[in-house]
C-alpha positions in Angstrom: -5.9 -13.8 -19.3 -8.5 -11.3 -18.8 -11.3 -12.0 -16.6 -15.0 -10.7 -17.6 -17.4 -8.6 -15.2 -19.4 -11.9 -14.3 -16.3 -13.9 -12.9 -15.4 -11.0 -10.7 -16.5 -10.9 -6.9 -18.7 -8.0 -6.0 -15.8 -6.2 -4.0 -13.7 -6.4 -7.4 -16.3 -5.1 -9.1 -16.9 -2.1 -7.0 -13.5 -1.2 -6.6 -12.9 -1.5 -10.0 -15.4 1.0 -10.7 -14.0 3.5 -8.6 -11.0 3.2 -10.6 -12.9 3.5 -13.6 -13.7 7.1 -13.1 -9.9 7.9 -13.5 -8.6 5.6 -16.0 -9.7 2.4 -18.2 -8.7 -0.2 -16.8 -8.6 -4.5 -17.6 -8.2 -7.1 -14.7 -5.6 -10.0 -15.1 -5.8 -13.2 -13.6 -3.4 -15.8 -14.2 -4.8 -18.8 -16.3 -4.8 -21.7 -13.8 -6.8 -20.1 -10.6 -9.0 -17.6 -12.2 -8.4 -15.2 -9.6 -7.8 -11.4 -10.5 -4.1 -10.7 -10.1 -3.3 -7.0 -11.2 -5.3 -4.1 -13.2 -3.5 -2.5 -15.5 -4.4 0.0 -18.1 -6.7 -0.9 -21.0 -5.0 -0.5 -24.4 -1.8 0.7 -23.4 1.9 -1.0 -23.4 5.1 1.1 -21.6 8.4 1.0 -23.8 11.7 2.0 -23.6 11.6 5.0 -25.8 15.7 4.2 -26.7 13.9 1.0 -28.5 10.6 3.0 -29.6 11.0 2.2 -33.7 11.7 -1.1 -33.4 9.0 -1.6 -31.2 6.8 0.2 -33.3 7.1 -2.2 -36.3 7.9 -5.2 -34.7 4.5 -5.3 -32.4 2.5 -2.9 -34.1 2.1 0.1 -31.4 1.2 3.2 -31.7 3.3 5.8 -29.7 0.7 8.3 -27.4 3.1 10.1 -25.6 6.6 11.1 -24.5 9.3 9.2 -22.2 9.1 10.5 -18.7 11.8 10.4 -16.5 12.2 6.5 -16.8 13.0 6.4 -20.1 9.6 4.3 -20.8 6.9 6.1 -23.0 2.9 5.3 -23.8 2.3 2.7 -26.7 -1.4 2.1 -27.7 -1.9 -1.4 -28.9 -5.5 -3.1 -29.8 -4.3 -6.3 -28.6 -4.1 -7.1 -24.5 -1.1 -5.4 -23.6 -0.3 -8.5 -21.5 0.2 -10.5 -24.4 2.3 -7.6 -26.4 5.1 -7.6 -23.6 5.0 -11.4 -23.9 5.8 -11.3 -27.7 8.8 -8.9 -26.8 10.1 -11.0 -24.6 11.9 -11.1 -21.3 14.3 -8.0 -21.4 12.2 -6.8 -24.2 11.1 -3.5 -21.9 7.7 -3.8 -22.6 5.5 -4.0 -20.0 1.3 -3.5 -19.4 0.8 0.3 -17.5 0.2 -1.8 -14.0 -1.9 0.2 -12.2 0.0 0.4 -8.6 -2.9 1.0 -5.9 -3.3 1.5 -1.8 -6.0 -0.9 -1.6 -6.1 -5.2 -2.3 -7.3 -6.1 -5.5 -10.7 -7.0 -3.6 -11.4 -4.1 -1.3 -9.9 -1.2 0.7 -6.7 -1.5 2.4 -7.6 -4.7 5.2 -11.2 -3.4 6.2 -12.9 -0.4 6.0 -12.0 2.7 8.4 -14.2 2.7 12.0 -15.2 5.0 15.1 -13.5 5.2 17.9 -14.8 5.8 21.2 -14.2 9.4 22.6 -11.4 9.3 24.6 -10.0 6.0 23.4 -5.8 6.1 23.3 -3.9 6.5 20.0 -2.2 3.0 18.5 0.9 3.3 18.8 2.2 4.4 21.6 4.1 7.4 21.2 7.5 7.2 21.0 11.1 9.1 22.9 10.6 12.9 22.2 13.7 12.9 20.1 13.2 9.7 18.0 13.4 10.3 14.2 15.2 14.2 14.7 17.4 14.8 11.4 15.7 12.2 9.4 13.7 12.9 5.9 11.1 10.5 5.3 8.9 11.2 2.4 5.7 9.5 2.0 3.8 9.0 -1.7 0.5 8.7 -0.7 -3.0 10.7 -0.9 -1.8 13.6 0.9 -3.0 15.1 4.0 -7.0 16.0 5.1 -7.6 19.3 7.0 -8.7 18.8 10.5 -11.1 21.3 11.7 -14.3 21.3 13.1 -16.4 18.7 14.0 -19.3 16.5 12.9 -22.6 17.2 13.4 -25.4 14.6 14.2 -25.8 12.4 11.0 -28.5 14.2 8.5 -31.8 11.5 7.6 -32.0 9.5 4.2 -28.4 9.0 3.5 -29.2 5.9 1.6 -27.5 6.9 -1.3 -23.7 5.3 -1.1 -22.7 8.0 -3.8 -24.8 11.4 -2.5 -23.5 14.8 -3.0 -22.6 16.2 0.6 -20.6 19.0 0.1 -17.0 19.4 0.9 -17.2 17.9 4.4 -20.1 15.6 3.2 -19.1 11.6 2.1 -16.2 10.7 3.0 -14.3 8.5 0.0 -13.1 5.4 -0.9 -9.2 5.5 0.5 -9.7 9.4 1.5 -7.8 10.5 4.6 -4.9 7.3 3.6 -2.1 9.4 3.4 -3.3 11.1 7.2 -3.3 8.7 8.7 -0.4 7.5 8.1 1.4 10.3 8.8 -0.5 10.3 12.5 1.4 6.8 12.5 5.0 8.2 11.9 4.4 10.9 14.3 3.7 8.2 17.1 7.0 6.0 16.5 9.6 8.8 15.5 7.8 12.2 16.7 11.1 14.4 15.3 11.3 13.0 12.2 10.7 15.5 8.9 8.2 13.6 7.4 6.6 15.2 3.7 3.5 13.4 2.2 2.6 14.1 -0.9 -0.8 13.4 -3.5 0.8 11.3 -6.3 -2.0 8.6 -5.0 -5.4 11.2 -4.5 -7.5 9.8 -7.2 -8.8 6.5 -6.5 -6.3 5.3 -4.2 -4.4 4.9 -7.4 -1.1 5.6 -9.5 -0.2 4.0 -12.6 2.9 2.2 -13.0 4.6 5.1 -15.7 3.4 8.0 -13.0 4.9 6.3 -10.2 8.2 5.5 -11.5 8.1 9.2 -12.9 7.2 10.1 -9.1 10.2 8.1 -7.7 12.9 9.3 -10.2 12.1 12.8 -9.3 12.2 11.9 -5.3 15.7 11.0 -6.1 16.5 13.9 -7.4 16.6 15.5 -3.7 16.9 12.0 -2.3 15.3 11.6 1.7 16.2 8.7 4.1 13.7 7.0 3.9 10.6 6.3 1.4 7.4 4.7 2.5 5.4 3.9 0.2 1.9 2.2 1.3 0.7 0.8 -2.1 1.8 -1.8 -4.8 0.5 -4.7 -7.3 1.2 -8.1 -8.5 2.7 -8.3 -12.4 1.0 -10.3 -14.9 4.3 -10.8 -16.1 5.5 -12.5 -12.8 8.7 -10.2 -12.4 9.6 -6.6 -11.1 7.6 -3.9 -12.2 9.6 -2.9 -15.9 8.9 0.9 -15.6 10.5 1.2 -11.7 13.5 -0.5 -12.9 15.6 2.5 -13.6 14.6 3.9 -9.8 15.3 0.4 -8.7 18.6 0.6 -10.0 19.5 4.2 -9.0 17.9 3.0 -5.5 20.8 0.5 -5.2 23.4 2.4 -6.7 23.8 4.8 -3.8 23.7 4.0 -0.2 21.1 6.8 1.9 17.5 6.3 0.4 16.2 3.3 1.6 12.9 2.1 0.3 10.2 0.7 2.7 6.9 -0.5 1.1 3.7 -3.0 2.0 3.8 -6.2 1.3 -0.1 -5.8 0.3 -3.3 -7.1 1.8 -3.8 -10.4 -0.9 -3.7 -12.8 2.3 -1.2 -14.7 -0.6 2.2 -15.6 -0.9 2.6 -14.2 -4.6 5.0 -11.8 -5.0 3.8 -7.5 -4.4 5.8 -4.8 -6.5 7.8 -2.6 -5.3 8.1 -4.6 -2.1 8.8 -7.6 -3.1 12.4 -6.0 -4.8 13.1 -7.0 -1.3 14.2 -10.6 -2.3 15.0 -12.8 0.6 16.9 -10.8 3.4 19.9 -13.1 4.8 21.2 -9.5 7.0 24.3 -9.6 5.4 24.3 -6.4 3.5 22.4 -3.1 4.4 19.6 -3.6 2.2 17.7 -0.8 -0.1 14.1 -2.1 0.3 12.4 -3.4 2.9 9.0 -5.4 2.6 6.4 -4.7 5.8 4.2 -7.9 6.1 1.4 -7.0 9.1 0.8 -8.6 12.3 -2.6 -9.5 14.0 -3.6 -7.6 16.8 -2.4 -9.7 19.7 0.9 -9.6 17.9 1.0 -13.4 18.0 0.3 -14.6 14.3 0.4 -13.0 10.9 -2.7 -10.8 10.2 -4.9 -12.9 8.1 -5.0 -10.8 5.0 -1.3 -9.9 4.9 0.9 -11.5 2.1 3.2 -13.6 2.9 6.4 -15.2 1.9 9.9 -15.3 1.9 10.4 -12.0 0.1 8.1 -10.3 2.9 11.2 -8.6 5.1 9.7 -8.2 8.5 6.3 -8.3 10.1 4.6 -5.6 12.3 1.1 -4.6 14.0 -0.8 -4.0 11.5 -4.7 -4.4 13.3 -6.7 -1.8 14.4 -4.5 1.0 14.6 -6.1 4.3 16.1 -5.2 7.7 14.5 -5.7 11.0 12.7 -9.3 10.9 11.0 -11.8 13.4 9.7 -13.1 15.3 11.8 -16.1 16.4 9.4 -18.2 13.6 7.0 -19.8 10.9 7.1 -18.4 7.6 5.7 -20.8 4.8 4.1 -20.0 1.1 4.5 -19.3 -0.4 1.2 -18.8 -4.0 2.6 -21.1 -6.2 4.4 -19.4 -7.8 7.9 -19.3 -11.7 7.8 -19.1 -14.7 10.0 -16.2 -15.8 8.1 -12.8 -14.9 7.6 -12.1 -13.9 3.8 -8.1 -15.5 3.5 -7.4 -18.0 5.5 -7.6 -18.0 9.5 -10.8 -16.4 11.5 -9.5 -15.5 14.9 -10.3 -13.7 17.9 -11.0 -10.0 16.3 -10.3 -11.1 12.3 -10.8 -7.9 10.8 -12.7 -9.4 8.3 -15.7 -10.2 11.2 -15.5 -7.4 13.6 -16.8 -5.1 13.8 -19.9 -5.7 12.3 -21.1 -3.2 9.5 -23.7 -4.0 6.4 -23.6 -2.2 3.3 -25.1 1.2 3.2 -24.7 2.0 7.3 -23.3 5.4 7.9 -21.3 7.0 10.5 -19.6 10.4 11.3 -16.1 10.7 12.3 -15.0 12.8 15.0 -11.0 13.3 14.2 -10.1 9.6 15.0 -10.7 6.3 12.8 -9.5 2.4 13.5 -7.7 1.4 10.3 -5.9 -1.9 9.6 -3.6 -2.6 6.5 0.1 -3.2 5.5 -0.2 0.1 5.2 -0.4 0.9 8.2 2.1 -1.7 9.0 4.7 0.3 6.8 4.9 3.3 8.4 5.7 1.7 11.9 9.0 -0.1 10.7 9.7 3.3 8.9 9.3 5.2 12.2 11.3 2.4 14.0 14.0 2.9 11.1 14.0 6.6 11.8 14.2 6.7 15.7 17.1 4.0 15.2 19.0 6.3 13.0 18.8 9.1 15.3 20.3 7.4 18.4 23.3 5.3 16.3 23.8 8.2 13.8 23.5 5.7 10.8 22.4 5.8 7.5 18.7 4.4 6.6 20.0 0.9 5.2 22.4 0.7 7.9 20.0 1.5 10.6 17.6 -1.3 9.0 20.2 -3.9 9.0 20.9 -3.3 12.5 17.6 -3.4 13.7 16.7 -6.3 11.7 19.5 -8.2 12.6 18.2 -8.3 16.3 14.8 -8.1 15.8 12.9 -11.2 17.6 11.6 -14.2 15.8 8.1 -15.7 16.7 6.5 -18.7 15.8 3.7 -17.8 14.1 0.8 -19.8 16.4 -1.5 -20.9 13.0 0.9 -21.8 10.6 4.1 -22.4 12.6 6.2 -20.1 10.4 9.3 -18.6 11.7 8.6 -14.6 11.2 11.1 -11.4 11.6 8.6 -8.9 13.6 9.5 -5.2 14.8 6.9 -4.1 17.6 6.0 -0.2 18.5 5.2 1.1 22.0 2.0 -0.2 23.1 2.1 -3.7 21.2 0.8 -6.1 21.8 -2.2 -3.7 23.3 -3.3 -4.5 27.0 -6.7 -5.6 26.0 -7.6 -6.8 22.6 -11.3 -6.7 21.3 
């Protein structure tokens, strides 16, 4: 079903609108909790162009562009493209243009980025000088900031969340994602050839169709490893249909390996493309793996990670400490609570601390805290890498290896039994 404006949460609403400034979009929720699930694309249905005139007549849609590299192309429909796919069918190839995004459905990646103290170490620790040499990584993201100057004392009257400031003026919803990241992957495997690319600059958002067009064309000059910070739910509670021809060329060869965030829904329901992970018994290399986060203290699940058994492996995924802008000011969008927003407050719950109300602004001085899967990603990617290099293995290879040995905790709020990798410098000495 489609939810209305009044039965969405303010957060929704907000992010909703900033997604609204690139493309019309409808919210999803499944019938029996009300709760959004996925955005996709108002109007619009993909289609496997090979099936185009029989989908044309059969569910009355109106072709609006050509195939892309998938083999799906743009149907425009008046009805809700949820319920078009569910007349074609499962195996019908039709699918609702799922809008695939770097954020949660209810607000940016786990909390919003924060100062650092001058002087205050980078999280992780940086890893062996050689760790990651020979291996391609490519990262589909928002691209990389430039890093140059530094910030000024914060101007008066910035009260306006969305005021012009110039280049180096407001910093954006999602901007400087892709960054920092990259800071992240230069931490765990320093020699690594790492590329990241824009495909997510507007909004923090791809749509399913460009994404899986993204992905065919990586594999045309395939890397080791993909990490990819961003997914959705389905509303048609299977794989995303437009990646399924990269999913299958994904597992048809045996370098590329895919490694993807398990999403920030603090839910067990499934998050596409990482949840192509299925349930990993370490019996074959796999092709994706599924990077749930850690807490802080590295002792429980973060509290706004999904969860499940599809979710691979868990790492830090708290208050990580890396490459921010060095000019703008950033304004709170989010008002700090007493209470955790998923399911366990704890000692540092992002969701509490550090305290911000909406409207508060601050300057950035080439560092940020940041906490997300996907941040989480990039570590088990960087682990991946610096694994290759010293046992000369392929990426899947490499991941089964280090999976295979990688400890199991208890978590200490639920009890589950969790897979976690851990960087240098985890669990931090002090935790706030």
């Amino acid at each position: 079903m489609e939810l209305s404006d009044d039965q969405l949460s303010a957060r929704f609403r907000e992010q909703k609108a900033e997604i609204e400034k690139v493309i019309d979009v409808a919210v999803y929720a499944a019938s029996d909790d009300q709760q959004p699930t996925c955005l996709y694309e108002r109007g619009i249905v993909l289609a496997r162009d090979d099936g185009a005139e029989e989908t044309v007549r059969d569910l009355g849609v109106r072709r609006v562009g050509a195939s892309n590299r998938t083999g799906y192309a743009r149907f425009a429909t008046d009805d809700q493209p949820w319920r078009v796919a569910r007349r074609a069918g499962p195996g019908g190839g039709v699918t609702p243009n799922h809008v695939v995004s770097i954020t949660r459905v209810n607000n940016c990646p786990a909390d919003e980025p924060m100062p650092v103290p001058a002087g205050q170490d980078l999280l992780p620790g940086v890893g062996d000088i050689d760790a990651g040499r020979g291996v391609q990584i490519r990262v589909l993201d928002t691209g990389l900031i430039e890093l140059a100057g530094s910030s000024p004392a914060a101007p008066s009257g910035l009260d306006d969340p969305d005021q012009d400031l110039g280049p180096y003026g407001r910093i954006g919803f999602y901007a400087g994602h892709g960054s920092f990241i990259r800071g992240i992957l230069a931490r765990v495997a320093p020699a690594a050839s790492v590329r990241v690319t824009a495909e997510l600059s507007l909004a923090g958002i791809v749509t399913e169709h460009d994404l899986g067009d993204a992905l065919e064309r990586v594999m045309d000059d395939p890397p080791d490893i993909i990490s990819l910070s961003a997914g959705t739910a389905s509303s048609l509670d299977g794989p995303l249909e437009g990646l399924k021809t990269f999913m299958a060329r994904l597992r048809a060869q045996e370098r590329t390996l895919l490694v993807a965030a398990a999403g920030n829904n603090g839910r067990p329901d499934a998050f596409y493309p990482a949840a192509e992970a299925g349930s990993y018994a370490g019996d074959t290399p796999p092709r994706v793996v599924a990077v749930g986060a850690l807490r802080q203290d590295a002792l429980a699940k973060a509290c706004f990670t999904n969860y499940g058994d599809w979710v691979t492996v868990y790492a830090p995924g708290e208050r990580f400490v890396n490459t921010f802008y060095r000019e703008g000011y950033y304004h709170y969008r989010h008002t700090s609570t007493a209470e955790c927003r998923y399911r366990n407050l704890y000692p540092g719950c992002s969701c509490v601390l550090p305290m911000r109300r909406f409207g508060d602004v601050v300057a950035f001085d080439g560092r940020a805290a940041w906490s997300g899967t996907s941040f989480s990603t990039p570590i088990v990617a960087g682990l991946i890498a610096e694994h290759m290099t010293r046992t000369s293995m392929s990426a899947p290879e490499a991941a089964r290896d280090l999976l295979r040995t990688a400890p199991v905790i208890k978590d200490e709020t639920d009890g589950e039994e969790i897979r976690v990798l851990l960087p240098l410098g985890y669990p931090p000495r002090a935790v706030d």
